[in-house]
C-alpha positions as CSV (number, residue, x, y, z in Angstrom):
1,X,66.4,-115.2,-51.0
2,X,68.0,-113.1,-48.3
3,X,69.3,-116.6,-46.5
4,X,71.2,-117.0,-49.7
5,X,72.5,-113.2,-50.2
6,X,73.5,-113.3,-46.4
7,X,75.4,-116.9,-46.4
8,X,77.2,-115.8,-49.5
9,X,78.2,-112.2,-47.8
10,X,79.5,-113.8,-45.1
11,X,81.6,-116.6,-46.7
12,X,82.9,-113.7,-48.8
13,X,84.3,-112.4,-45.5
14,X,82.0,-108.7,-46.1
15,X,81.5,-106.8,-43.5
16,X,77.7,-106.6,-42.1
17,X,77.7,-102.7,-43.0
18,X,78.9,-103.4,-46.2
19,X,76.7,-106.7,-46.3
20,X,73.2,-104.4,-45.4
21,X,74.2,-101.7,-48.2
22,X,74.2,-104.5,-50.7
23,X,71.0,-105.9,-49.9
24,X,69.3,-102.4,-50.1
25,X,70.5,-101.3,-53.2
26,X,70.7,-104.6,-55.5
27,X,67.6,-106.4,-56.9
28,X,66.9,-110.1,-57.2
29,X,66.9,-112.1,-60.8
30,X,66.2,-115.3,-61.8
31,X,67.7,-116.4,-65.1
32,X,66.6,-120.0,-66.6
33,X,69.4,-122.4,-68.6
34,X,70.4,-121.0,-71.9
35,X,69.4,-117.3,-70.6
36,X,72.0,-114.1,-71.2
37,X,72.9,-112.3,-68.2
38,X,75.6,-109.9,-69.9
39,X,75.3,-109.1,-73.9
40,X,78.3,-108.3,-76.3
41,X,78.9,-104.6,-76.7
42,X,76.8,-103.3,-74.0
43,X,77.8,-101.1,-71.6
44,X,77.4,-102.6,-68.1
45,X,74.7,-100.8,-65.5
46,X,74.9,-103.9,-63.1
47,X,76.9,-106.2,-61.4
48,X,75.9,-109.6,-60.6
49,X,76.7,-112.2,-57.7
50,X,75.8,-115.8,-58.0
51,X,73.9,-116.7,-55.3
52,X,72.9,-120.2,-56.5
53,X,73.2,-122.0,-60.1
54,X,76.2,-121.6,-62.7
55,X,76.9,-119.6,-65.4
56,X,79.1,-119.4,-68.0
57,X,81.7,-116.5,-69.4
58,X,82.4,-116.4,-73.3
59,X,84.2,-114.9,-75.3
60,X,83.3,-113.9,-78.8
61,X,85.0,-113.9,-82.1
62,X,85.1,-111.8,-85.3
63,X,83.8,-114.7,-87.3
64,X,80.4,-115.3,-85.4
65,X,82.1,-117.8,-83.1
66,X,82.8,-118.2,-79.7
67,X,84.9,-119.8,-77.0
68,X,84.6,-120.7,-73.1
69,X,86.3,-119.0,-71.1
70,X,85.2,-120.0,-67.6
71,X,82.2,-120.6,-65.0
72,X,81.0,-118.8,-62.0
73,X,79.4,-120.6,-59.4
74,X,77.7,-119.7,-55.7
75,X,79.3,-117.1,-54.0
76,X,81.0,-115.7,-57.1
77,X,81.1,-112.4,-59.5
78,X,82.8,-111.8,-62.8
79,X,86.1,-109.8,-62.8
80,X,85.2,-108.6,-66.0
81,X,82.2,-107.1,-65.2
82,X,84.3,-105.2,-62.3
83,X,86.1,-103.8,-64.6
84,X,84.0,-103.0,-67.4
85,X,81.5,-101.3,-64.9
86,X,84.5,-99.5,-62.9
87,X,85.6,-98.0,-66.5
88,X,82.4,-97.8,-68.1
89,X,82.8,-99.6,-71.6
90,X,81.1,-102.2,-73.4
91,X,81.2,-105.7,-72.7
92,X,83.3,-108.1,-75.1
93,X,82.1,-111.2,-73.5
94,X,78.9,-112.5,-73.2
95,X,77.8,-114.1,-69.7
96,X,74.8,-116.7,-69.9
97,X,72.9,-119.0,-67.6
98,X,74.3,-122.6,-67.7
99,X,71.3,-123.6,-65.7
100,X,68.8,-122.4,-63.8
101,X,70.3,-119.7,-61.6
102,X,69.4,-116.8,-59.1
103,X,71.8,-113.4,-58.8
104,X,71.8,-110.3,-57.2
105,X,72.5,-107.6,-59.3
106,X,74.2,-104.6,-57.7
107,X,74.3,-100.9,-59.9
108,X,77.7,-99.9,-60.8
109,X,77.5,-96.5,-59.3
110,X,78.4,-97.8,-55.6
111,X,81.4,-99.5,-56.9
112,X,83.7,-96.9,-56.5
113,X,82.7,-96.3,-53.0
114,X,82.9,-99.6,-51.8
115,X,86.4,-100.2,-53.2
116,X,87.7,-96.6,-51.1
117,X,85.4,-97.4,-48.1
118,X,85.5,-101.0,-47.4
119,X,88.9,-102.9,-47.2
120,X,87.0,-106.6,-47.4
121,X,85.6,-105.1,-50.6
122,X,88.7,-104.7,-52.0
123,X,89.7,-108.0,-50.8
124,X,86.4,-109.8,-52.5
125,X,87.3,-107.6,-55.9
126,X,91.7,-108.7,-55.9
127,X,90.3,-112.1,-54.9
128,X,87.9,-112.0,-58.0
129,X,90.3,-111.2,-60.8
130,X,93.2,-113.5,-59.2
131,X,90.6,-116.8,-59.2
132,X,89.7,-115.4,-63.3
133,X,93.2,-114.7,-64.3
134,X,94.5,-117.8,-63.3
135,X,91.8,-119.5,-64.8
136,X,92.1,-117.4,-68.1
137,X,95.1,-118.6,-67.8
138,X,94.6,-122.1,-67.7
139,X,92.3,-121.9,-71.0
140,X,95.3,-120.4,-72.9
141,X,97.2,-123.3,-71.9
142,X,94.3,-125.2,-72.7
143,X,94.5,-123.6,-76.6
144,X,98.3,-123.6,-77.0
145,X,99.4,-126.7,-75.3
146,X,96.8,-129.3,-74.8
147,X,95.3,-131.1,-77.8
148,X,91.5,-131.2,-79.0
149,X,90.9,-134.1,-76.8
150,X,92.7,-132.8,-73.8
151,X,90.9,-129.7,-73.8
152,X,87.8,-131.5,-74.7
153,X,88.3,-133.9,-71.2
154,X,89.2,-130.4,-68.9
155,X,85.7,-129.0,-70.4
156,X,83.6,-132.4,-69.5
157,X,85.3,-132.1,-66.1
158,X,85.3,-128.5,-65.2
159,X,81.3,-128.6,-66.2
160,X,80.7,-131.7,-63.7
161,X,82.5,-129.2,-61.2
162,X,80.4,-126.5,-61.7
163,X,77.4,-128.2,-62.1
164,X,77.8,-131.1,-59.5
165,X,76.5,-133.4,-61.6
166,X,78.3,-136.3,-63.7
167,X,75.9,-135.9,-66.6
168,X,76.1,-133.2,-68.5
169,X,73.2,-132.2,-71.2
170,X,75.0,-131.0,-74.3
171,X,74.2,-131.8,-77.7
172,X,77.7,-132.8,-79.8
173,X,77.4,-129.5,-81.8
174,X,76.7,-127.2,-78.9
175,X,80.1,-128.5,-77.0
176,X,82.0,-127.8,-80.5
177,X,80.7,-124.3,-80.8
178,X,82.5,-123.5,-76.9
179,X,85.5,-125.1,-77.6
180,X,85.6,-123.3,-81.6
181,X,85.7,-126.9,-83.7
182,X,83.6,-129.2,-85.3
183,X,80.7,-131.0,-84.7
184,X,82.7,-134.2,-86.3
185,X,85.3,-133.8,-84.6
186,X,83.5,-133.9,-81.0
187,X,81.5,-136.6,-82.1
188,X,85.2,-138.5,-82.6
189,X,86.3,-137.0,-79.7
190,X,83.8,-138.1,-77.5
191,X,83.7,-141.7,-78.7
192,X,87.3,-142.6,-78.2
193,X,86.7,-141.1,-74.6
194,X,83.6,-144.0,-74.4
195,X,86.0,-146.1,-75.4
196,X,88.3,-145.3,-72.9
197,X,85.5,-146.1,-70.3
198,X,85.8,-142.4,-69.0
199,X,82.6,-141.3,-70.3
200,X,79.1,-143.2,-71.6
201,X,77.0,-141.2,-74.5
202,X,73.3,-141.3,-73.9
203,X,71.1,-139.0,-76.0
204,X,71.6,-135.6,-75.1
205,X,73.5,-136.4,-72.5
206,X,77.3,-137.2,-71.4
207,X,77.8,-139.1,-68.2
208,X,81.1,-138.7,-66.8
209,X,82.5,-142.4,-65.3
């Protein structure tokens, strides 16, 4: 585990004085596919940097629905976090495993220091919320000006990015409930992309051509 903190410290261009603090105040956790990291509405005591694995960053509606919003991968944290821990509110996103993943989560109360003490700190933070605005970004484009199918293509791919894999394990309905539509209409969706030969539908399971 300390291989993996230290290799992801050091490609985040941190300092080693900066890098030792971490490792003696954080603590290790291991979430499994499907697990929540961050809840709704709670007020955030930690910060958490993927060390290996992916998880996903939702939003959720008033209606008992939900979008994605983006993923974090290796190496990454969640801007939103930052900010909810720096100002200590409640979440109003929800941050869950997409597979089997290991963190470090770091308690909020150094934050402050680190920002005034560490320049590469500060760097790692404006880098954080410039790599999720611009993807927030890109998922309001998605919403405004792409159709159903386009955004439904940029999902299939974006998860093969994160994930490294070219099949992707997703039941029909649980696709529709990230990207707020139908069942029925995913299950169209998906089918004229098969028949485009851009994608094959197994059970369970999406293979990306």
């Amino acid at each position: 585990m300390n291989e993996l903190l230290d290799k992801m410290l050091a490609n985040s261009g941190i300092e080693p004085e900066l890098a030792n603090e971490i490792e003696q105040v954080g603590r290790l956790k291991k979430v499994t596919a499907g697990e929540l990291v961050v809840n709704p509405e709670e007020r955030a005591g930690e910060m958490p940097f993927v060390l290996k694995g992916v998880l996903k960053v939702m939003r959720d509606g008033d209606q008992q629905n939900e979008v994605f919003l983006y993923y974090l991968e290796g190496g990454e944290t969640c801007a939103m976090s930052i900010t909810c821990c720096l100002e200590g509110r409640a979440t109003s996103f929800r941050v869950m495993a997409e597979e089997d993943s290991i963190i470090w989560m770091v308690p909020v109360t150094h934050l402050d220091t680190w920002l005034a003490k560490y320049s590469s700190f500060r760097k790692f933070v404006f880098g954080s919320y410039q790599t999720r605005f611009d993807e927030l970004l890109m998922a309001i484009d998605s919403v405004v000006f792409q159709n159903m199918g386009e955004r439904l293509l940029k999902y299939l791919l974006d998860t093969q990015q994160a994930t490294g894999s070219f099949q992707i394990h997703k039941t029909h309905q649980e696709i529709a409930k990230e990207l707020n539509t139908s069942r029925v209409v995913i299950s169209r969706l998906l089918k004229a992309l098969e028949v485009e030969d851009k994608i094959e539908l197994h059970r369970n399971c999406i293979e990306i051509l």
